[in-house]
N, C-alpha and C positions, 0 to 999 in steps of 0.2 A: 823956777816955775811959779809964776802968780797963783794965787788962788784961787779957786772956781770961786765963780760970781754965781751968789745963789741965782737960781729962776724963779720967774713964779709961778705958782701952782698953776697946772691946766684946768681951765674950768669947762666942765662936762655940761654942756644944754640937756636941762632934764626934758624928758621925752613923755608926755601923757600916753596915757595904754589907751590904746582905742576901747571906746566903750562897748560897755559887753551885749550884745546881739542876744535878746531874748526871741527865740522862736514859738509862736504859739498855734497848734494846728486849727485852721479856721473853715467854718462852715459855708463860708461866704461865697458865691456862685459867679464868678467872673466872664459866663460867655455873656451874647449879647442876649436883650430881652425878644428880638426879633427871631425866636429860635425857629425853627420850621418843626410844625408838627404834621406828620405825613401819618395817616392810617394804614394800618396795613393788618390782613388779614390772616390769623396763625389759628394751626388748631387747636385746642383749648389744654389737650395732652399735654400740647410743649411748655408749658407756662408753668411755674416754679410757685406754690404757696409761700408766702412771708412765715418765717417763724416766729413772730411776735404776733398775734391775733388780737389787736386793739379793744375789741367791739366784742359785744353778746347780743346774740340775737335771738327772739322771740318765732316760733312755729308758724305766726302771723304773718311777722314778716317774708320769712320763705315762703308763703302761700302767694301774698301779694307780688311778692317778686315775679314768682313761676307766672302768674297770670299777668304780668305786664308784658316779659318777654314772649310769652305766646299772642299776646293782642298788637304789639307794637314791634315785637324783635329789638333787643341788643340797640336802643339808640346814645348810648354813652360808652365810647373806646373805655379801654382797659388802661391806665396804664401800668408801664413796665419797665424795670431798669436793662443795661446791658445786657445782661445775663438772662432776662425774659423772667426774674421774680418781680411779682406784684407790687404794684406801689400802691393803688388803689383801685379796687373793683373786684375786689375777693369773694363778694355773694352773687355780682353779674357771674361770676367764673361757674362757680358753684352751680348758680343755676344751669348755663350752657352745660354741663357734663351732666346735672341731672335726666337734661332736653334730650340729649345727644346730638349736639350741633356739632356740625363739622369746622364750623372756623368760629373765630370772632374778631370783632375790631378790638386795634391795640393801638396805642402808639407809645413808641420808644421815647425816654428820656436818656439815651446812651449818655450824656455826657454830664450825669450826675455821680458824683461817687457816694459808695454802702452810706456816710453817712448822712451825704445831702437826703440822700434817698429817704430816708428810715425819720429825718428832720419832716421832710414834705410830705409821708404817709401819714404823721400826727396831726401835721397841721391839714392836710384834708380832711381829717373826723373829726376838727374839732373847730374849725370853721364853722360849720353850717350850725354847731349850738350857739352860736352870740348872734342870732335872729332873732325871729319869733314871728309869728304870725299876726294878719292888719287883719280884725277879724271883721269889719266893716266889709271890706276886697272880698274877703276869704267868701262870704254870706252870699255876695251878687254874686261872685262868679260859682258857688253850690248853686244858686238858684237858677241863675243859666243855663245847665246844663241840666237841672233837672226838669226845665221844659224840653229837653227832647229823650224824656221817657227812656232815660240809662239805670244801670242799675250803681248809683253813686256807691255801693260799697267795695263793689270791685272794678273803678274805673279811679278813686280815688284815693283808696285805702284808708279810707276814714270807717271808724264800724259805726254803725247803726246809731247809736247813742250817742257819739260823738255829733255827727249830721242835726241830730233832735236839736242839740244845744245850739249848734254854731247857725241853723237855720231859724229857731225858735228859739231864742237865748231868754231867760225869764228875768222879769221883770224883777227891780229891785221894790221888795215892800218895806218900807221904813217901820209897821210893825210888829217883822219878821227882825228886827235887828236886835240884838242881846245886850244890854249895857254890860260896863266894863266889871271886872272883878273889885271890890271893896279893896282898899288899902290897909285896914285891918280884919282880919276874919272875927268873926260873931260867934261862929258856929261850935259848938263842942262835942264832945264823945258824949254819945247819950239823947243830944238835941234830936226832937221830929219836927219836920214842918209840915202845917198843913196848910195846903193851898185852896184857892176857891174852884168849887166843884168838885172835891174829893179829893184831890191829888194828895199823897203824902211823900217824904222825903227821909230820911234816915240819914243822921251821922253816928252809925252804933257799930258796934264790933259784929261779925259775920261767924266769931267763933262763941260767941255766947247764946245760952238757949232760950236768953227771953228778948232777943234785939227785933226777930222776924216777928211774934205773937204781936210785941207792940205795936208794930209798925202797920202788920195790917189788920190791927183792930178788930180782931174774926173774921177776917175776909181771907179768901184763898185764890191764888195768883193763878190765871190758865197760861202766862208763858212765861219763864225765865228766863232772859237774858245775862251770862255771868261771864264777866272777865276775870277770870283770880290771878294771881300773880305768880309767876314760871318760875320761883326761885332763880333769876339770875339778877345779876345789880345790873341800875340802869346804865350807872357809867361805863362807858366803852362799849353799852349793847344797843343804847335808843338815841337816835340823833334828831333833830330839829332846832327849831332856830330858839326855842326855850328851852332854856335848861328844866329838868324835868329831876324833882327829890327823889331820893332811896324810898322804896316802901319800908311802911312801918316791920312788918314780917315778910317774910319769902322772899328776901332779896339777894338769894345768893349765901346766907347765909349757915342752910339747913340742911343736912345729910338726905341722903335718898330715903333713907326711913322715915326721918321728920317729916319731910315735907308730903312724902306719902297720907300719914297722919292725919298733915295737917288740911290736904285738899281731903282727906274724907271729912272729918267733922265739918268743914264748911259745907260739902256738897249735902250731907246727913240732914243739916237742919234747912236744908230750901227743899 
């Protein structure tokens, strides 16, 4: 018997693993944009409150509301998912059950799902704040209609004061305008300023008993105005777009008895 004749090795075609398929749940709305929005009439009963209540609303506003649906009715459908909960129109709703309307306009967005839904009820509220008002427009068309002797408070929902301004907006006085604050401060503990025509100013401490005598020279105050300070720190309590220092006292700092104390001897010497 010959000898086996070696072989040669079988060589295997290495095989790449098919890449790996990430799946990521997506928001993204695939029917067409030519969706048909059809009204349709439901009692206000059947309609489902959202459990996330985006918005807070003001007593105002519910008054303005009630008085628009009663002058105009219901001219903005509701809408509503599948299920007939709320997408948008939660205070129209509100009002109709307060009216006791038998129906309202709705229209279905049936073919959004919970979370398209819940996507499009944020961006409805929050739309309408990256406007603002042309307040040039805004002025003719108040004035417009205030030549036909309406009562712009409640046909607009503008209150009284607001109308003053945007109808009679005042005038800029250049010297009404305050120059800028000094880059270094001057002033010290103790410092009075007196201004022309009597005015005086104090940078004195409010817990000592000769800071008020000085200040007003023998003279006695008939009104006081006083903001003293709440014992809380400003940080994480006062927001604005300056950043605003810790007070020297009451910042947060003082027990309920202290600061007890300490608003009596301020209030004692005014």
């Amino acid at each position: 018997m010959s000898p086996a004749t070696p072989t040669e090795p079988h060589l295997i075609p290495s095989v790449e693993p098919p890449p790996t398929r990430i799946r990521r749940r997506s928001l993204a709305h695939q029917s067409s944009a030519q969706r048909s929005l059809a009204i349709v009439n439901i009692s206000p009963g059947e309609l489902v409150v959202a459990r996330a209540r985006l918005r807070k609303y003001q007593p105002r506003h519910r008054e303005h509301l009630l008085q628009s649906v009663k002058r105009w009715g219901i001219v903005e459908p509701i809408l509503i998912d599948a299920d007939r909960c709320v997408i948008a129109g939660h205070q129209i709703l509100a009002a109709a059950l307060e009216l006791g309307l038998a129906t309202v306009p709705t229209i279905a967005l049936a073919d959004l799902s919970d979370a398209q839904a819940r996507a499009l009820r944020i961006a409805l509220n929050k739309l309408p704040e990256l406007s603002s008002w042309d307040p040039s427009a805004l002025k003719d068309e108040l004035a417009f209609l205030a030549d036909f002797d309406i009562d712009l408070v409640s046909f607009t929902a503008f209150s009284s004061a607001e109308l003053d301004v945007i109808l009679s907006p005042p005038e800029d006085n250049p010297d009404d305008a305050l120059p800028g604050p000094l880059k270094q401060a001057v002033s010290q503990l103790g410092d009075i300023w007196i201004f022309e025509g009597g005015h005086r100013l104090g940078c004195l401490d409010a817990l000592s008993e000769v800071s008020l005598p000085a200040l007003m020279a023998g003279m006695l105050a008939n009104l006081v105005l006083c903001d003293p300070p709440y014992n809380v720190p400003v940080a994480g309590h006062v927001t604005g777009r300056v950043g605003a220092r810790e007070f020297a006292m009451a910042s947060g700092e003082m027990s309920v008895a202290e600061f007890t104390a300490f608003l009596h001897a301020v209030f004692e010497r005014l």
